[in-house]
N, C-alpha and C positions, 0 to 999 in steps of 0.2 A: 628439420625445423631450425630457421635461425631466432636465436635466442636474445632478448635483450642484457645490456646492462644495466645493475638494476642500482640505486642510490638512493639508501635512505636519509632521509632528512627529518630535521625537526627545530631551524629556525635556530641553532648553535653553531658558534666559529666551526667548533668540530666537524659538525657535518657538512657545512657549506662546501669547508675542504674538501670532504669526502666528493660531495656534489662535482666539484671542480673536476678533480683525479678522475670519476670515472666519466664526465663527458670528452675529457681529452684519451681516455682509453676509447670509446664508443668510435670517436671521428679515426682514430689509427684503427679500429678493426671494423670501420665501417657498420657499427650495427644502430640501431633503436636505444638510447637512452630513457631508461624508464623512471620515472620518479615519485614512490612511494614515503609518506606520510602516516603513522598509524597514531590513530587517535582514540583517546577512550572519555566520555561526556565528565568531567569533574564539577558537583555544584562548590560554589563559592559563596558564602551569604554574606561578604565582606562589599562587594562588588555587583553591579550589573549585567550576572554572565550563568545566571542561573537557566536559560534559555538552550538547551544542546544546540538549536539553529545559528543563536549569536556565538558560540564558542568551535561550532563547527565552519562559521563562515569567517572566524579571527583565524582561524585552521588554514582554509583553502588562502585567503587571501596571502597569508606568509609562504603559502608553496609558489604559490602566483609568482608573486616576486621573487623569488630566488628562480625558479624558473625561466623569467625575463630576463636574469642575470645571465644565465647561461647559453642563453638564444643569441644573446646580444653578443659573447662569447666565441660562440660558433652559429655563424647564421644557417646556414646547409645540415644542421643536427637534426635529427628527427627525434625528436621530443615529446613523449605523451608523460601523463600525471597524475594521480589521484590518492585522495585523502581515504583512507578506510579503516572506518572503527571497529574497532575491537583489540584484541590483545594483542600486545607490542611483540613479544615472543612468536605468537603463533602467526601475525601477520609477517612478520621479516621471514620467520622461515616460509611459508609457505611462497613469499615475494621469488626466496631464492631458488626455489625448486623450480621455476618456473625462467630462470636467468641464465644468461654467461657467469655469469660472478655477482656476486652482494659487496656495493661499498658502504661498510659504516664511516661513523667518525670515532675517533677515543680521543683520550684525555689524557697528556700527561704522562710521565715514564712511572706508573703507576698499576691500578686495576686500570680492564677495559671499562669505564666508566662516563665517554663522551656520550653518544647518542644512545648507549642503552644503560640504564641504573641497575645497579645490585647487579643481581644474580641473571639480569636478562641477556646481557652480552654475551654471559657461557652459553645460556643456553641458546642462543643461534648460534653459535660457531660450532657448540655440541650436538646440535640439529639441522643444521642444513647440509643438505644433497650437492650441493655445488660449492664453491671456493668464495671464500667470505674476505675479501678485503678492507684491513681498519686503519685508517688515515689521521695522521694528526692535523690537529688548528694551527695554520702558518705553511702548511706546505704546499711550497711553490713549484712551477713547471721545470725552473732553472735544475733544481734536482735530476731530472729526468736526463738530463746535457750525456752528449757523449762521452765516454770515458768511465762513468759509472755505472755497474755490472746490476745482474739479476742475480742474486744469491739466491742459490737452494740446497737445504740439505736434503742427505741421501745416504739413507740407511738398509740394511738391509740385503736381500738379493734384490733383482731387477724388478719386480712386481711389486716387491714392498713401496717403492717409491712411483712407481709411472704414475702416477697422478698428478703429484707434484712436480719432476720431470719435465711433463708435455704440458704445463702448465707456465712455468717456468723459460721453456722453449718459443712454445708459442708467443710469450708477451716479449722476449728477447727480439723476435723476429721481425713481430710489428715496430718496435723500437728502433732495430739499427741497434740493438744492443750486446753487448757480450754475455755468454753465464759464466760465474766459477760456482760448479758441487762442490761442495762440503761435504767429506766423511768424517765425522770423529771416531777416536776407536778408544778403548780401553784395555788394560790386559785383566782379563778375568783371570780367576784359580784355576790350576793345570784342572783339578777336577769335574770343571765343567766344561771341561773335551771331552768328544766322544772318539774310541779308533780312529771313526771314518773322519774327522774335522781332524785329527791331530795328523792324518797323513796327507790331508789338503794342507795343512800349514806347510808340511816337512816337503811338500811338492813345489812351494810356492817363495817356499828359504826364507820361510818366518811371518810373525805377525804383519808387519808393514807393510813387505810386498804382497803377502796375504789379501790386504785392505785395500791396496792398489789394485790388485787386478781383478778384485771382485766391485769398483770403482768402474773401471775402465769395461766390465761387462755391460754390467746398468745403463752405460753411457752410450753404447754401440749403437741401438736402435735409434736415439736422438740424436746422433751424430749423423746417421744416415738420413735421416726424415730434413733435418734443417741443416743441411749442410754449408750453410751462407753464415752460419750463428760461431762465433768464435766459441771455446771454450776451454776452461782452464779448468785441470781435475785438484782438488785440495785437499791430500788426507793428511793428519795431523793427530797426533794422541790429545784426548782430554776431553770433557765431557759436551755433548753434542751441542746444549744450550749454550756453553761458555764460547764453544768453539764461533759457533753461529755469529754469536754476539760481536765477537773480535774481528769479525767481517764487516760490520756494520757500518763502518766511514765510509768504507770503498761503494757502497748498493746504494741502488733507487729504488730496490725494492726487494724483502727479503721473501723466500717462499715455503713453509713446510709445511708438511704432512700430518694426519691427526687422526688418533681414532679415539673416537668419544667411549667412555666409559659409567657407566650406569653404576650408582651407588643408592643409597638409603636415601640419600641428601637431592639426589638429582644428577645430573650431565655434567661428567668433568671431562676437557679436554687434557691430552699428554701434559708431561710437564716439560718437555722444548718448549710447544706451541706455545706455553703459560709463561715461560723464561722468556720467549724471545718478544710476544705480545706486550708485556709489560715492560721491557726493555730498550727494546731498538726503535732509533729516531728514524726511520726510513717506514714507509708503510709498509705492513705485512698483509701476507696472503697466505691465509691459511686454509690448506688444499683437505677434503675425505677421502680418504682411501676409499676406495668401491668395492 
């Protein structure tokens, strides 16, 4: 099944951005740009708008036009639309399960707070099945220009990351673009070695090259899969967020990995993804481990 990209909007600089990004993704991978709106009836007694039909057709016709904007854009897009009510959480995720990728918008080097309020932006990024991309207001195509990379970190053994990985790869290659991975490392207390990891280190003549070549494993299978894709491997000591970040002038686009966590409170994502979402001027892509 080919899948669409999907774009949430809601009539904000943010999202339009959003809007933009993912129909110039759509036309590089050739697919169905989708364009979802989620809307819930609010009466107003200030106003003439106590009507759900009047407030659902102020709705569609703002999609309309943004819509037109993007046609107009990319005339050859294949383009469908629609508004649907009910809850803004539960419509974006259930939008994404069903996509290539979700593009929101956000706000500011701040909370994700463009296109979804409070607490809703965690929760799609902490619930959806597919890679949630969030775009700021202002950004332009020029971004995208040769010479600036796909940054993605990469932790872990090889499985901990293929997601974001072939993620990573993939949007590199529709690009014309280069990757540099990111491993950050830290030195933990000798006590949390065990035997078998303290005689892979003494195998591998220390922490660093340790890092390297468990770097360079991860990398093998996408090296072979996209072999047209430059790639530059980056391990560095220091904390994976910081490290991330310091990459951030060089990307068009940065990529990590996430796995949601269930609390009292609700769905938190890691604290990378949280570092780097509220941080970095380039849009992110934040990938689920499977």
């Amino acid at each position: 099944m080919t899948r669409p990209i999907t774009a949430g909007v809601d009539g904000t600089e943010e999202s339009l951005a959003a809007l933009d990004w993912a129909a110039r993704e759509a036309v590089r991978r050739d697919r169905t740009l989708r364009v979802v709106q989620a809307w819930r009836f609010q009466p107003y007694e200030a106003i003439d708008a106590a009507d759900p039909d009047t407030q659902a057709g102020w709705v569609r016709d703002g999609l309309d036009e943004a819509v037109r904007g993007v046609t107009a854009r990319h005339p050859h897009l294949d383009v469908v639309s629609e508004v649907v009510a009910g809850d803004s959480a539960e419509t974006l995720v259930a939008a994404a399960a069903e996509a290539e990728m979700l593009v929101l918008g956000s706000r500011g080097h701040g909370p994700v707070v463009g296109f979804l309020l409070g607490s809703v932006g965690q929760q799609v990024i902490a619930g959806a099945t597919r890679p949630v991309v969030l775009v700021r207001a202002g950004d332009q195509p020029t971004a995208e220009a040769a010479g600036r990379e796909i940054v993605v970190g990469q932790q872990g053994d090889a499985e901990d990351s293929a997601d974001a990985l072939r993620f990573a790869f993939e949007t590199a290659a529709a690009r014309g673009a280069g990757v540099r991975v990111v491993r950050a490392w830290t030195v933990p207390p000798v006590f949390a070695y065990s035997p078998g990891s303290m005689a892979l280190l003494d195998e591998a003549g220390g922490l660093e090259p340790f890092e390297k070549k468990s770097l360079a494993a991860a990398l093998q299978p996408w090296r072979e899969q996209f072999p047209d894709v430059p790639v530059i491997e980056h391990v560095e000591i220091g904390s994976a967020g910081q490290v991330l970040l310091s990459m951030a002038a060089r990307a068009q686009l940065m990529v990590v990995g996430r796995r949601a966590h269930r609390t009292s409170v609700g769905a938190r994502i890691g604290s990378v993804a949280h570092g780097v979402l509220h941080h970095a001027p380039c849009p992110v892509a934040v990938v689920p481990h499977t």
